[in-house]
C-alpha positions as CSV (number, residue, x, y, z in Angstrom):
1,X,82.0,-120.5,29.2
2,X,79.4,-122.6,30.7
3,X,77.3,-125.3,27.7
4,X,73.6,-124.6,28.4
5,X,72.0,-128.1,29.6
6,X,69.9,-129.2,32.6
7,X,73.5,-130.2,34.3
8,X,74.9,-126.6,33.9
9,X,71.7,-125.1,35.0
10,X,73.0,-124.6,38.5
11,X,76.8,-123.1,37.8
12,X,75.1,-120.4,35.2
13,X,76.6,-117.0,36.7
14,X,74.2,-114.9,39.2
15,X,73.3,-112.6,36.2
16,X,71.2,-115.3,34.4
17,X,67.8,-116.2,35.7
18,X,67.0,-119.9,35.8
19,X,64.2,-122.0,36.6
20,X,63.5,-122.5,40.1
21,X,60.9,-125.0,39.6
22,X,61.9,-128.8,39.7
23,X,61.4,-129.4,35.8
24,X,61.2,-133.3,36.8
25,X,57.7,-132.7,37.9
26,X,56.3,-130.8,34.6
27,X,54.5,-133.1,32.5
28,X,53.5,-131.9,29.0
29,X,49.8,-130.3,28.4
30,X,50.4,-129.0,25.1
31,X,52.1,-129.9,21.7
32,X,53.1,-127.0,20.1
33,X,53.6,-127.2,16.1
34,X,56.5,-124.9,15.0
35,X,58.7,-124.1,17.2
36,X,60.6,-120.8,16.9
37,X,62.0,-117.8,18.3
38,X,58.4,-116.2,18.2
39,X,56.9,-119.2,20.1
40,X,60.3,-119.5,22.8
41,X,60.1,-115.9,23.0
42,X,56.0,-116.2,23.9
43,X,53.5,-118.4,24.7
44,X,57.1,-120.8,26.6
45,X,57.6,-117.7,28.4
46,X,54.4,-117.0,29.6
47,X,54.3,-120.7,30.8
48,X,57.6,-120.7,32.3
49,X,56.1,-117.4,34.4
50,X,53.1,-119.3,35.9
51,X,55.6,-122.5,36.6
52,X,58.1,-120.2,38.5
53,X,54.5,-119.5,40.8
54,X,54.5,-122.9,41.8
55,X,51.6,-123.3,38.8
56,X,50.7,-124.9,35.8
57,X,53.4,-128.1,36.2
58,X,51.0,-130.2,33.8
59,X,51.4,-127.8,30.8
60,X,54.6,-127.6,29.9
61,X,55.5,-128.2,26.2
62,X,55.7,-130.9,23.8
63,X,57.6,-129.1,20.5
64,X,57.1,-130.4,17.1
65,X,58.4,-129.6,14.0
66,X,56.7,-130.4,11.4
67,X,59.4,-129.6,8.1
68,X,62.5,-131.2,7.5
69,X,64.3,-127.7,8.5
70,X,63.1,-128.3,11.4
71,X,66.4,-130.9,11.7
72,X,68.8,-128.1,12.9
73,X,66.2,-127.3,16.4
74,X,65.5,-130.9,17.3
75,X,69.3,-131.2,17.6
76,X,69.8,-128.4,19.7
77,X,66.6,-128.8,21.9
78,X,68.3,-132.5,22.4
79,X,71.8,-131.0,23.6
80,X,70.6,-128.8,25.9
81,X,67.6,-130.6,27.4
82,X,65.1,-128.3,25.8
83,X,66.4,-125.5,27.4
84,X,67.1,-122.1,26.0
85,X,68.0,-118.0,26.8
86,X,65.7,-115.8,26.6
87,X,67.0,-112.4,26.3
88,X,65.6,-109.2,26.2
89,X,67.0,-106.3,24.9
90,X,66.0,-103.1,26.0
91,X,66.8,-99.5,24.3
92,X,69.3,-98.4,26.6
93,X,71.4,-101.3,25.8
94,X,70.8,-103.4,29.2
95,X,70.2,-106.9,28.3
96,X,67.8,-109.6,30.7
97,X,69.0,-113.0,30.4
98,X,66.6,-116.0,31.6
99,X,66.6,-119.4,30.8
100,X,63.8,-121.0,29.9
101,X,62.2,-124.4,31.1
102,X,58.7,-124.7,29.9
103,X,59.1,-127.0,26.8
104,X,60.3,-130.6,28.0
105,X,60.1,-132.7,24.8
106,X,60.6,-132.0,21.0
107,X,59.4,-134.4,18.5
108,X,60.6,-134.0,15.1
109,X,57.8,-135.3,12.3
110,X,59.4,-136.2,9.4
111,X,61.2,-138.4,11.3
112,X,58.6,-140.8,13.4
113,X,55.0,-138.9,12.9
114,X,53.5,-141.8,14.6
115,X,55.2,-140.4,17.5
116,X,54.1,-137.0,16.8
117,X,50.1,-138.2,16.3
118,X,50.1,-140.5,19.5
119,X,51.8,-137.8,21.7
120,X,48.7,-135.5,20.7
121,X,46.4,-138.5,21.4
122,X,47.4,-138.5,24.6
123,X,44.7,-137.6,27.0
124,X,47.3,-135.5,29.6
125,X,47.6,-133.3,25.8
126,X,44.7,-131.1,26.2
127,X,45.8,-127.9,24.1
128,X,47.4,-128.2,20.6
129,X,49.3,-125.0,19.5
130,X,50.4,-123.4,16.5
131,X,52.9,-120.8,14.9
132,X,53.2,-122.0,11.6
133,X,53.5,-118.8,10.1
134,X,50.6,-116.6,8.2
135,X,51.2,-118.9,5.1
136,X,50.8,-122.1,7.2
137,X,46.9,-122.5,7.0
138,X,47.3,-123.3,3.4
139,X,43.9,-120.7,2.6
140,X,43.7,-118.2,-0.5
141,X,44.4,-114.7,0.1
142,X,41.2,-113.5,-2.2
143,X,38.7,-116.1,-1.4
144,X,39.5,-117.8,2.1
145,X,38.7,-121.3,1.0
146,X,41.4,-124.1,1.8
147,X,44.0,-124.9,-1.3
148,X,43.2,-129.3,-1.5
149,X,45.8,-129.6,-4.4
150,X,48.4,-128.5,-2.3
151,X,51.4,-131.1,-3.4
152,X,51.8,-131.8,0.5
153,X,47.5,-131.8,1.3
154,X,46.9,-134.5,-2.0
155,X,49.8,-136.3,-0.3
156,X,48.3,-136.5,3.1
157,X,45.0,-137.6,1.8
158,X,46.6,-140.7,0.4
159,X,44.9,-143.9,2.1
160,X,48.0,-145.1,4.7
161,X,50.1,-142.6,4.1
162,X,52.5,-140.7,7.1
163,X,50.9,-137.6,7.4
164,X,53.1,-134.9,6.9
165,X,51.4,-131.1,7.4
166,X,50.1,-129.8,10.3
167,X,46.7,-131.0,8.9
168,X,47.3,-134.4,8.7
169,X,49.1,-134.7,12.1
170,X,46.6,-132.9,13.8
171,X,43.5,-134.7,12.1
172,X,44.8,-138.0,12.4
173,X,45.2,-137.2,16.1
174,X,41.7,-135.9,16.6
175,X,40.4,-139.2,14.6
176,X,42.2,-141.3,17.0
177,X,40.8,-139.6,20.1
178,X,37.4,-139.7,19.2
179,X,37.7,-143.7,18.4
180,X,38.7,-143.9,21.6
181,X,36.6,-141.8,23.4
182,X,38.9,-139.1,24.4
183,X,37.3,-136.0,24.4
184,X,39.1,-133.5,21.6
185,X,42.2,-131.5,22.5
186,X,41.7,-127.1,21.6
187,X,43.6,-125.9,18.8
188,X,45.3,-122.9,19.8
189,X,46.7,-120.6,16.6
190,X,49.3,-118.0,17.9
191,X,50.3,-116.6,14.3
192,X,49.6,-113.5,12.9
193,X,46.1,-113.9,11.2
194,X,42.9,-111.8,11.1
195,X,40.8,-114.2,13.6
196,X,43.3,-116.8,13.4
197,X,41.3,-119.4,15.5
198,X,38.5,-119.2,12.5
199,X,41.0,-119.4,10.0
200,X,42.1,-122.5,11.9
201,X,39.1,-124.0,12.0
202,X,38.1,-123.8,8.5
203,X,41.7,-125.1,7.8
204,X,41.4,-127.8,9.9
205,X,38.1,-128.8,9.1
206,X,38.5,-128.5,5.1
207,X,40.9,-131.1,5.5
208,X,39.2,-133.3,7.5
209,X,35.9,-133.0,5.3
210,X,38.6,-133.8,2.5
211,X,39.1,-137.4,4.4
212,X,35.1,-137.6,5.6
213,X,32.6,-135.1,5.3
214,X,31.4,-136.3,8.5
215,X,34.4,-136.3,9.9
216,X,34.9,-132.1,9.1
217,X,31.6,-131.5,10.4
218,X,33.0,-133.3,13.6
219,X,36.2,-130.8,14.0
220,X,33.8,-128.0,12.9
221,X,31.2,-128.4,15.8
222,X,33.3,-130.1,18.6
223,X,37.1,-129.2,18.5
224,X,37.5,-125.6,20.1
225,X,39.6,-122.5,18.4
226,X,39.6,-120.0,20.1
227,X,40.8,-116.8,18.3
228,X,44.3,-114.4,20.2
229,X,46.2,-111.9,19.5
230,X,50.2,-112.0,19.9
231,X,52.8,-109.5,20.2
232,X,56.3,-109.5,21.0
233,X,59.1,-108.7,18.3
234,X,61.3,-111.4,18.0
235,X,64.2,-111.3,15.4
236,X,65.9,-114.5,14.0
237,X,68.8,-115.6,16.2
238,X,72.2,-114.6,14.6
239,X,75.7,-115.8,15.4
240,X,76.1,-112.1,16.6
241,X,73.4,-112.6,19.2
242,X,74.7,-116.1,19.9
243,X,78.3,-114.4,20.6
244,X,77.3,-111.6,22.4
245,X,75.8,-114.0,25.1
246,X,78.7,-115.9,25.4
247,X,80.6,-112.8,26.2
248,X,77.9,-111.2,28.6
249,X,76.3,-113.5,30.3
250,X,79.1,-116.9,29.9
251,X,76.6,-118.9,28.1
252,X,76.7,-121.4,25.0
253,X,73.6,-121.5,23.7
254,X,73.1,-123.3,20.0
255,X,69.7,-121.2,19.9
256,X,69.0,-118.4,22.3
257,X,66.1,-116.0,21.2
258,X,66.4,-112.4,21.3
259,X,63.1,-110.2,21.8
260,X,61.9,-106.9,23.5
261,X,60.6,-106.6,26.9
262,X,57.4,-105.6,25.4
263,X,54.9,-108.6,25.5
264,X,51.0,-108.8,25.1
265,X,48.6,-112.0,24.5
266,X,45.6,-111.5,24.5
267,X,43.3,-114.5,24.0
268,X,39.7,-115.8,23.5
269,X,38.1,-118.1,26.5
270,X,37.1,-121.0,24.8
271,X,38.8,-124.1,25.4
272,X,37.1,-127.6,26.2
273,X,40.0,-129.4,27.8
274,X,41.0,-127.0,30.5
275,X,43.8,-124.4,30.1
276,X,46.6,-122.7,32.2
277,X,45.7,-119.5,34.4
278,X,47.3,-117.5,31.8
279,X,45.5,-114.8,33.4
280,X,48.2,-115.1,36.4
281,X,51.2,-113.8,34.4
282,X,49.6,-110.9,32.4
283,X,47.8,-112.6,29.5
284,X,44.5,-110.7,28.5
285,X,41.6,-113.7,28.7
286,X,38.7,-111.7,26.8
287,X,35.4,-112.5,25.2
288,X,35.9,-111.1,22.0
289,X,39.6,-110.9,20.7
290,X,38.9,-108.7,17.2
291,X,39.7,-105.1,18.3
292,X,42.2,-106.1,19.6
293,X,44.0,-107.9,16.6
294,X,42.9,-106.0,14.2
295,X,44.7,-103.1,16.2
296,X,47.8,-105.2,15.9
297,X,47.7,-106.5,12.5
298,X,46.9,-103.1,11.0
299,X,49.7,-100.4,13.3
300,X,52.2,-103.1,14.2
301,X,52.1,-105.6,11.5
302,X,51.1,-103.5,8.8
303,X,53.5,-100.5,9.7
304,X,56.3,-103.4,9.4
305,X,55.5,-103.9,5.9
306,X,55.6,-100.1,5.4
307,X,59.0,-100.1,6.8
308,X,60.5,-103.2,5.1
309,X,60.5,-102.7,1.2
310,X,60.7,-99.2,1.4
311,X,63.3,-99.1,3.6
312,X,65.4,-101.4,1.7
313,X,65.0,-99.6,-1.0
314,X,66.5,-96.6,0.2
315,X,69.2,-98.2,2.0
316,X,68.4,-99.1,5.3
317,X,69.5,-102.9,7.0
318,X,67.6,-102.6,10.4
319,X,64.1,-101.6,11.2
320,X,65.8,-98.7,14.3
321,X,67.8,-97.4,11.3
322,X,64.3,-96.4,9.6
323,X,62.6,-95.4,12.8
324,X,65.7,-93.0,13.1
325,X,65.1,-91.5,9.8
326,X,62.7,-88.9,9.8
327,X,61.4,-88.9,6.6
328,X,60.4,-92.5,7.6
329,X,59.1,-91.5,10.6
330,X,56.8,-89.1,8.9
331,X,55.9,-91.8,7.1
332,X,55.4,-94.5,9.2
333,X,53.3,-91.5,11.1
334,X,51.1,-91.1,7.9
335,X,50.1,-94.4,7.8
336,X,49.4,-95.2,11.3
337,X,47.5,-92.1,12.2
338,X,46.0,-91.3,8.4
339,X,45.1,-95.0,6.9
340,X,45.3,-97.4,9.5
341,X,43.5,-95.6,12.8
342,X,40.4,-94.9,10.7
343,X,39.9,-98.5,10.3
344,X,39.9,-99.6,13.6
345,X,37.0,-99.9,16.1
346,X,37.3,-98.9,19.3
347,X,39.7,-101.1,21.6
348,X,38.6,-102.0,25.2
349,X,41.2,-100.2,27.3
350,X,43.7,-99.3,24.8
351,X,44.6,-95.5,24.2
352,X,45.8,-95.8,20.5
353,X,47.4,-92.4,20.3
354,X,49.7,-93.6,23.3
355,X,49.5,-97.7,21.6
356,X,51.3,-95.9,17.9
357,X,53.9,-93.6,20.0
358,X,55.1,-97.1,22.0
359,X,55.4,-98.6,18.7
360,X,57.4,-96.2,17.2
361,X,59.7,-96.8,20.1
362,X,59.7,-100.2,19.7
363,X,60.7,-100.0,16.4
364,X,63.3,-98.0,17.2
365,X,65.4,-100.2,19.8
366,X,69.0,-100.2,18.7
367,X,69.9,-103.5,20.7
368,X,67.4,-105.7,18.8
369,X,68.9,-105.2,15.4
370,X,66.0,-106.3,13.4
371,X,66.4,-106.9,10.0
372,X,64.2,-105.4,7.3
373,X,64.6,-108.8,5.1
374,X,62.6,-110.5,7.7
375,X,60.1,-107.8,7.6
376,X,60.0,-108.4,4.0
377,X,60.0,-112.1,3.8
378,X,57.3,-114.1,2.9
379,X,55.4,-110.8,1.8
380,X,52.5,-112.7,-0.4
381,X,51.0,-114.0,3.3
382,X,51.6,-111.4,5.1
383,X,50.6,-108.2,2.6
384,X,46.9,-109.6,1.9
385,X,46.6,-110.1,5.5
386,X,48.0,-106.8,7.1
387,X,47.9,-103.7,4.7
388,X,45.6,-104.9,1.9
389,X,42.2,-104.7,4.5
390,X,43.2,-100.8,5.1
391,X,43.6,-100.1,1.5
392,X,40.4,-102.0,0.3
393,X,38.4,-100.1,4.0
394,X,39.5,-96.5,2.9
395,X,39.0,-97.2,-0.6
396,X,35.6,-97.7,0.3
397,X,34.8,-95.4,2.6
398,X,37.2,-92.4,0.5
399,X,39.4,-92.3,3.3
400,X,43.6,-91.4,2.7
401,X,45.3,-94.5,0.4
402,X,48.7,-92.7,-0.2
403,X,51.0,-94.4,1.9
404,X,49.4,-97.9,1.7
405,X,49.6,-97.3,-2.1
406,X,53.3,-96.5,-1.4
407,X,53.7,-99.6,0.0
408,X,52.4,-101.8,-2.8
409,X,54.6,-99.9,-5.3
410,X,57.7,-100.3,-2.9
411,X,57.1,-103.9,-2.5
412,X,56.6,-104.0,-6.6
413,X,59.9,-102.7,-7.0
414,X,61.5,-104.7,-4.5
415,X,60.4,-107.8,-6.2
416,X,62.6,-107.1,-9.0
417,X,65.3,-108.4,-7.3
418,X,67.6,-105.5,-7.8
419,X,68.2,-102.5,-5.4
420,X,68.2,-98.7,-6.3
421,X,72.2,-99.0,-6.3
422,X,72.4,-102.1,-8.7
423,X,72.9,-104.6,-5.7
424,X,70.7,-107.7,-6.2
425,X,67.8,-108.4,-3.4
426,X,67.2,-111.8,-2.1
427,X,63.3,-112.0,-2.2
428,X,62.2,-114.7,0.1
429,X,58.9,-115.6,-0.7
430,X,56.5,-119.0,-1.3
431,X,55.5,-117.2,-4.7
432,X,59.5,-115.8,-5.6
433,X,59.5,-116.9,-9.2
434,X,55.6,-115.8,-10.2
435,X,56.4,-112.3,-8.2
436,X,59.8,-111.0,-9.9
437,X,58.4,-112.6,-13.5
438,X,55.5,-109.9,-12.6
439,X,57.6,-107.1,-11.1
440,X,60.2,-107.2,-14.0
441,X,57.7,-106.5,-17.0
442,X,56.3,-103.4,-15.3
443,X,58.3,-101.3,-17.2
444,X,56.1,-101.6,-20.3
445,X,53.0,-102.7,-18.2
446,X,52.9,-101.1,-14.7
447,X,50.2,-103.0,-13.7
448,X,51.8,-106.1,-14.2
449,X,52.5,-106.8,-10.4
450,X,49.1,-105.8,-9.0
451,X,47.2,-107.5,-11.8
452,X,47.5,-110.9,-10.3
453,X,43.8,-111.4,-8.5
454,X,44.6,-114.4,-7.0
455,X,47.0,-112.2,-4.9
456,X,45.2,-108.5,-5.1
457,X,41.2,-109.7,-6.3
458,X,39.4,-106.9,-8.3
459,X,42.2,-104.0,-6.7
460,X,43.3,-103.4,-10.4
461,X,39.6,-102.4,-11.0
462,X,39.6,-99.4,-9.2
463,X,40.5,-96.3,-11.0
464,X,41.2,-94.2,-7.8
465,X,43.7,-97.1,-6.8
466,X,44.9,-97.7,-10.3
467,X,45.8,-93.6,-10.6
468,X,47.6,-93.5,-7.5
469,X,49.4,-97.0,-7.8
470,X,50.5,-95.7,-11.2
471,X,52.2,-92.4,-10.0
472,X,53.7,-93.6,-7.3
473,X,55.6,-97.0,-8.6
474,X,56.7,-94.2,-11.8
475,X,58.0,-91.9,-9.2
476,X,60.2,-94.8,-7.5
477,X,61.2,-96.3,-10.4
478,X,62.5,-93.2,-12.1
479,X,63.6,-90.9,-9.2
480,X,64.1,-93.5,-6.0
481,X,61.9,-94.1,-3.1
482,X,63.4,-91.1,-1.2
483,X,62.1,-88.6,-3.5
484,X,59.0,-90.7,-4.1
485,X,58.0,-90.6,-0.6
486,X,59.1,-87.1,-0.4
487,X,56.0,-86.4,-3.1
488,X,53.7,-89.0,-1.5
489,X,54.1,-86.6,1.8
490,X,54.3,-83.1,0.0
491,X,50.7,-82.6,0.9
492,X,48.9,-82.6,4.0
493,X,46.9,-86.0,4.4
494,X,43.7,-86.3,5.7
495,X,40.4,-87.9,4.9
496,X,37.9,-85.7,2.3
497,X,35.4,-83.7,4.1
């Protein structure tokens, strides 16, 4: 077995891609906040494609991470030289091995952020990147507007003090440049938001306006976000994974990512510092990104939360084993083609009937073994983001709720923390203790979950909802989620004439 590290590059077996490029000459363009198996999996690769051409040498990657689990990756990403495997996994069980050599330096914040916030005022850093996950950008589900008591924010904002968030990092880096006449770097958000380069912005500038109103007009008007779309499932590395690229492919790797050969990126032109030719290796450079995301967010994303409670419920471990189950399938089917599609406006070159059949075989891959806990983790940013806009659009417009209704009662029974065969449920989730408190007094009040309108707004005020809501968590609670979707299906759905 060969220890993955620069030095080892060149007596990897034949069977493993490596770079070909001389990674002495890439110098870092971009600092990349949270680095994990979505981002190595990703945006790395795409940049590790256009170095391979011979392009792009002055954007490799300076990784960050910005949390004190971050610990774990900077050690790794030390003792192998920043170098990972990629390996994709395809459905007929053949597996692509390449190793990746795009990210060149990791920085780990709690450790020396002054480090972290003069690397980004670096003029060669022209692009600043993010995956800090939906819940990263720190905004309220209902109203949009940036939380400032945030424990972490009301730290940050202390005069002198280390920054520690993504905010203060990146704000005290922007301050910096402007002092000394460096023009602003682009934030770049990759994570799954509904126009995440808005979201950014208002994030970003909040804080800033929270140090100097002047200042957060500044990163408003002059620092570029431009908005993307991302796409590429990418389960959490497991020893199983680790092991099973030892054994095929001779490789120790501390953190290889595992994803599907599917990729898309499709991303807004506005930058002020220059960027890559992303354009080179397949990425989708557009004027106007929304069709495209909310495509995304609503099948892909959104069909993952109809998969993950649910499917727990009834049993299942990995998402293929519920893409294998027909009445999941019929399902999944329902919501796609009944709730979702509806809601979407037309998508420049993208034939949705043929877009929702792909992703039913995506979902199905065997060899990615997916887990439906990381589907269902961290479900109070991801629920008001992905399925929540479908409900509230066919709500208003009378359109089919059944299935997204479904969902909502799955996750509500979820959250008790106790599965259909009396086997307790680790809910992961920023809002764990406030969720199951809820979830666990809807026996007497089944409202009690949804009536939280910091989390669902004025949802509990709509009778057509509240009707539906209330049949369907009653049928899971008292006769399982099997038999419960059984009912929810038993009719033929389709919008009212």
């Amino acid at each position: 077995m060969t220890q993955l590290s620069a030095r080892t590059l060149s007596s990897l077996s034949a069977s493993v891609s490596v770079p070909s490029y001389d990674r002495s000459r890439v110098r870092a363009g971009i600092v990349h906040l949270g680095v994990g198996g979505f981002h190595r999996s990703h945006q790395a690769m795409y940049l590790d494609r256009l170095m391979e051409r011979g392009e792009a040498l002055d954007w490799g990657v300076c990784g960050v991470g910005v949390l004190p689990g971050d610990r774990r990756m900077a050690e790794v990403m030390a003792a192998q030289d920043c170098l990972y495997t990629l390996v994709e996994a395809h459905p007929d069980g053949f597996l692509g091995a390449r190793v990746i050599g795009s990210v060149v330096e990791y920085l780990l914040a709690p450790d020396d952020p002054e480090a972290v916030v003069e690397r980004m005022a670096d003029p060669a850093i022209r692009i600043v990147s993010l995956t800090v996950t939906e819940g990263g950008y720190n905004i309220s589900p209902v109203t949009g507007d940036f939380d400032a008591r945030q424990p972490d924010v009301v730290a940050d904002l202390a005069p002198g003090a280390p920054p520690r968030t993504s905010f203060g990092l990146v704000t005290e880096a922007l301050v910096r440049r402007r002092e000394r006449g460096i023009a602003p770097f682009t934030v770049m958000s990759c994570d799954n938001i509904p126009g995440n380069g808005d979201v950014a912005r208002g994030s970003f500038a909040a804080f800033a306006a929270l140090r100097d109103p002047e200042l957060g007009e500044w990163v408003s008007r002059e620092v570029p976000f431009p908005n993307s779309m991302v796409d590429r499932i990418t389960p959490a590395t497991t020893d199983v994974h680790r092991a099973e690229l030892s054994r095929r492919f001779g490789v120790e790797d501390a953190w290889p990512v595992i994803c599907e050969p599917w990729t898309q990126w499709v991303l807004e032109d506005r930058f002020g510092a220059g960027r890559p030719p992303l354009e080179d290796v397949g990425v989708q450079v557009v004027d106007d990104v929304e069709p495209y995301e909310l495509m995304k967010l609503r099948l892909l994303n959104g069909s993952h939360q109809a998969m993950g409670y649910l499917g727990v419920l009834a049993g299942h471990t990995y998402m293929h084993d519920v893409c294998q189950d027909p009445l999941f399938r019929r399902f999944l089917h329902g919501y796609m083609d009944e709730e979702a599609t509806p809601t979407l406006p037309p998508v420049p070159g993208i034939d949705l009937e043929h877009y929702k059949a792909e992703l039913i075989g995506r979902f199905a891959n065997p060899n990615m073994r997916d887990t439906l806990a990381r589907l269902c983790a961290e479900s109070s940013d991801r629920i008001p983001k992905f399925l929540l806009p479908v409900l509230r659009a066919n709500l208003a417009s009378g359109g089919e709720i059944r299935c997204s209704v479904a969902v909502l009662a799955g996750w509500a029974r979820y959250a008790e923390g106790v599965g259909e065969d009396g086997a307790p449920i680790d809910v992961v989730d920023p809002m764990r203790d406030r969720l199951m408190a809820a979830a666990r007094r809807q026996g007497e009040d089944p409202l009690a979950f949804v009536a939280d309108r910091e989390l669902f707004g004025d949802l509990v005020d709509d009778e057509r909802f509240v009707e539906a809501y209330r049949s369907t968590l009653a049928l899971i609670r008292s006769r399982g989620t099997r038999a419960a979707l059984e009912e929810v299906l038993r009719q033929p759905m389709g919008r009212p004439v």
